[in-house]
VOTINU-30633 format. One record per residue (C-alpha): residue in three letters; x, y, z. Coordinates in steps of 0.02 Angstrom, whole numbers, plus 50000, padded with zeros to 5 digits. Example, Ala and Ser with C-alpha at 12.3 -4.5 7.8 and 13.67 -1.06 7.14 Angstrom:
<rs>
  code     xx     yy     zz
   ALA  50615  49775  50390
   SER  50684  49947  50357
</rs>
This chain:
<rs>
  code     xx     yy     zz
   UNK  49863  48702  49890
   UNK  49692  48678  49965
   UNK  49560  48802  49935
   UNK  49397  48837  50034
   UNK  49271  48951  49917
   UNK  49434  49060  49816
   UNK  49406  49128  49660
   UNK  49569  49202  49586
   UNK  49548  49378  49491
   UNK  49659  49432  49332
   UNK  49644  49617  49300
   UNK  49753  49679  49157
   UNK  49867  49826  49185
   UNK  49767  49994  49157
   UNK  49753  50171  49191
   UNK  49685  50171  49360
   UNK  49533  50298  49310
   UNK  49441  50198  49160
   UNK  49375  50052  49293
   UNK  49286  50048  49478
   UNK  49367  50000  49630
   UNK  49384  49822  49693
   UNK  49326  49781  49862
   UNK  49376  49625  49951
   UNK  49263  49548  50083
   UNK  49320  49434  50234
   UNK  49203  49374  50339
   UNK  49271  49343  50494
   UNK  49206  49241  50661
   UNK  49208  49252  50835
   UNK  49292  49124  50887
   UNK  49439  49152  50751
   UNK  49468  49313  50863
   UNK  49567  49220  50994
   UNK  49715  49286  50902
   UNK  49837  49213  50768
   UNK  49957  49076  50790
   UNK  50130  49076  50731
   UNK  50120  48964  50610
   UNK  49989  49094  50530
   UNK  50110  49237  50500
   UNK  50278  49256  50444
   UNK  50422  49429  50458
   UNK  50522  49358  50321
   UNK  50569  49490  50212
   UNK  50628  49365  50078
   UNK  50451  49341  50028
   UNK  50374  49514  50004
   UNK  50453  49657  49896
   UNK  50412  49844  49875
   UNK  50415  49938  49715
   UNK  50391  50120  49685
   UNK  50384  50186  49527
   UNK  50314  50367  49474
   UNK  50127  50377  49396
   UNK  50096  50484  49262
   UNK  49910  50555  49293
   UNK  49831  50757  49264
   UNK  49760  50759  49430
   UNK  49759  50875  49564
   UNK  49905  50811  49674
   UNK  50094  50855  49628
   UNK  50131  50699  49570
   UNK  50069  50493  49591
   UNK  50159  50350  49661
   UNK  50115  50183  49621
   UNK  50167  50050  49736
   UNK  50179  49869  49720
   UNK  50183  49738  49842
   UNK  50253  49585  49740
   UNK  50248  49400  49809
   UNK  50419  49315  49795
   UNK  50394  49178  49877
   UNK  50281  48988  49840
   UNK  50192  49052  50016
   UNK  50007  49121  49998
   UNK  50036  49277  50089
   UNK  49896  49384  50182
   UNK  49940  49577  50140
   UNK  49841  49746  50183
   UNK  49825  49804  50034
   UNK  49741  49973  50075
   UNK  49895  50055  50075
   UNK  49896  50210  50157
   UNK  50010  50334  50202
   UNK  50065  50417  50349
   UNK  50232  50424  50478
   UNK  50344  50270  50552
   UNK  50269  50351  50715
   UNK  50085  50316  50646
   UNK  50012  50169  50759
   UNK  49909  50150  50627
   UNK  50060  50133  50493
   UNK  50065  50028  50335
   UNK  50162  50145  50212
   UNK  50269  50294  50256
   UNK  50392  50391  50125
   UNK  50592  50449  50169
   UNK  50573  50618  50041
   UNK  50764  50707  50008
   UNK  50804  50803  49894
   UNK  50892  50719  49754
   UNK  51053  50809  49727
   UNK  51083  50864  49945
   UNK  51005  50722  50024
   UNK  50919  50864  50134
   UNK  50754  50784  50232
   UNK  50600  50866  50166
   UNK  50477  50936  50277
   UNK  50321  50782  50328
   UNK  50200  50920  50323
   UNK  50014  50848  50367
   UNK  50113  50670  50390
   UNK  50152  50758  50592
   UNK  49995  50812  50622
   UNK  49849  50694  50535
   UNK  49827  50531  50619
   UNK  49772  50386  50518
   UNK  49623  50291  50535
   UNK  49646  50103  50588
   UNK  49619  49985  50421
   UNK  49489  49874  50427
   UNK  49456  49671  50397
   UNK  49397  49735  50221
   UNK  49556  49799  50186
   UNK  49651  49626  50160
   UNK  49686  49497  50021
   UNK  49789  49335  49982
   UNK  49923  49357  49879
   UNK  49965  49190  49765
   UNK  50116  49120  49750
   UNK  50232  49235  49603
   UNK  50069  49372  49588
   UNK  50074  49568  49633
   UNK  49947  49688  49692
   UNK  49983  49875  49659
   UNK  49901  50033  49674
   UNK  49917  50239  49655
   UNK  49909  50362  49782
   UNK  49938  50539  49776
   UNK  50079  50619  49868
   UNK  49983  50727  49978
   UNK  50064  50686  50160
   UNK  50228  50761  50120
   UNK  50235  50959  50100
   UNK  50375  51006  49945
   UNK  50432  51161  49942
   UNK  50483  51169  49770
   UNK  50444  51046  49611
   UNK  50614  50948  49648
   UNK  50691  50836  49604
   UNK  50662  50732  49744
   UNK  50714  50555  49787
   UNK  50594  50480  49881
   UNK  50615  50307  49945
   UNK  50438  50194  50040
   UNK  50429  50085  50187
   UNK  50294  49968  50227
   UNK  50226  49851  50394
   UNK  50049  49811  50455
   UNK  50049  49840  50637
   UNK  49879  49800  50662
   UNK  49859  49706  50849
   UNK  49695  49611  50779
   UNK  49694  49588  50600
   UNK  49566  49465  50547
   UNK  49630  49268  50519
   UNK  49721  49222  50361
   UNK  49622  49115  50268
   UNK  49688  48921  50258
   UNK  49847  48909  50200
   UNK  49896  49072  50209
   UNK  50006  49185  50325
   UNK  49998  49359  50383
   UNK  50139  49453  50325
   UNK  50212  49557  50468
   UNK  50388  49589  50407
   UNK  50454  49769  50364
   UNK  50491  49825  50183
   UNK  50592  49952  50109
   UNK  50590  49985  49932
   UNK  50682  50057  49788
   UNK  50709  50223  49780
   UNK  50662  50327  49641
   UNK  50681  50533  49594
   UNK  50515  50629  49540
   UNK  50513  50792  49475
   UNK  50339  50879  49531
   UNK  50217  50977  49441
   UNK  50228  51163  49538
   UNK  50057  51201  49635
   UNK  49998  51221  49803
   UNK  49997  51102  49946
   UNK  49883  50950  49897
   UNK  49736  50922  50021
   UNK  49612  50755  49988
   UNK  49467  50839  50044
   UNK  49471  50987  49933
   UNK  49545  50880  49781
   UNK  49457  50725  49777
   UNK  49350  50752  49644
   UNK  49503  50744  49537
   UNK  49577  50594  49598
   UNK  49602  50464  49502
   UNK  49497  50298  49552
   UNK  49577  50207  49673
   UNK  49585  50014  49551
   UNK  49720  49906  49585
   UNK  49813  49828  49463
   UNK  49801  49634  49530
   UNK  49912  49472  49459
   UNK  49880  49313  49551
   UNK  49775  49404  49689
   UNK  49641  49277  49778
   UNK  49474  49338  49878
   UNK  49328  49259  49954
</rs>
């Protein structure tokens, strides 16, 4: 494939406090505004999965999801890769979480996920995912309110609704299709309701762990 000014990045696997966050920068023109084609994006869910797994981390939330997005495909697939979550109802969605408990199946309440709106991503917040590579990240579970410390099974979703996300570079396509992932059961440390704001000082930093992940 043809490549205008790539450089591909290699990060080892790693505990996601020991190195700074990486920030990906798309310039983006004018005229490439007029909106993009079909040819430019794709809904096929055959070429994107979603993996959850549980994170081991002392922080301040209950407990740390890492999610994955994994390319399956030869295509050189444009992703949002900021990740964040909120509600299927979110116009702003790119990740939201079905939470049951493990052994009833019983819904658990969404808690701030009802009632804090998201905040549009931005053309920073997009990469190129090569051929075969993975991009994955952790983020606290602090949208849900749990009632307990579990077990809970808790399975992800993930689309990128954005109306006006910025041009895929050449090559690639925007991937607009819907994922659902595996599901997994976490048992949470007990504490009370996680807030951001309050906590972030304990967060762990937000580094991806990136295979076969291009930026400009």
């Amino acid at each position: 494939m043809r490549r205008y000014g790539f450089v591909g990045l290699l990060l080892s696997a790693c505990c996601p406090s020991q190195h700074p966050a990486v920030t990906v920068s798309v310039p983006v023109s004018g005229a490439a505004r007029e909106g993009i084609t079909a040819r430019q994006k794709t809904d096929d869910p055959r070429l994107l999965q979603l993996r959850i797994a549980p994170f081991e981390h002392d922080g301040p939330a209950l407990g740390y999801l890492r999610l994955v997005l994994a390319n399956l495909s030869n295509e050189w697939l444009w992703v949002n890769y900021r990740l964040a979550i909120s509600t299927r109802e979110d116009p702003n969605r790119e990740v939201w979480l079905d939470v049951t408990r493990a052994r009833t199946r019983e819904a658990v309440n969404r808690g701030d996920c009802q009632t804090t709106g998201s905040v549009p991503s931005t053309d920073n917040d997009y990469l190129v995912l090569r051929p075969h590579g993975e991009y994955s990240a952790v983020t606290p579970l602090g949208c849900n309110r749990f009632p307990d410390a579990g077990p809970f099974r808790i399975v992800a979703h993930y689309q990128d609704v954005r109306p006006d996300p910025p041009p895929p570079p050449f090559g690639a396509k925007w991937f607009t299709g819907a994922l659902t992932s595996n599901a997994i059961e976490m048992t949470l440390k007990p504490g009370p309701p996680y807030r951001r704001a309050a906590h972030k000082a304990g967060e762990p930093s937000a580094t991806p762990t990136q295979t076969g992940v291009v930026v400009q």
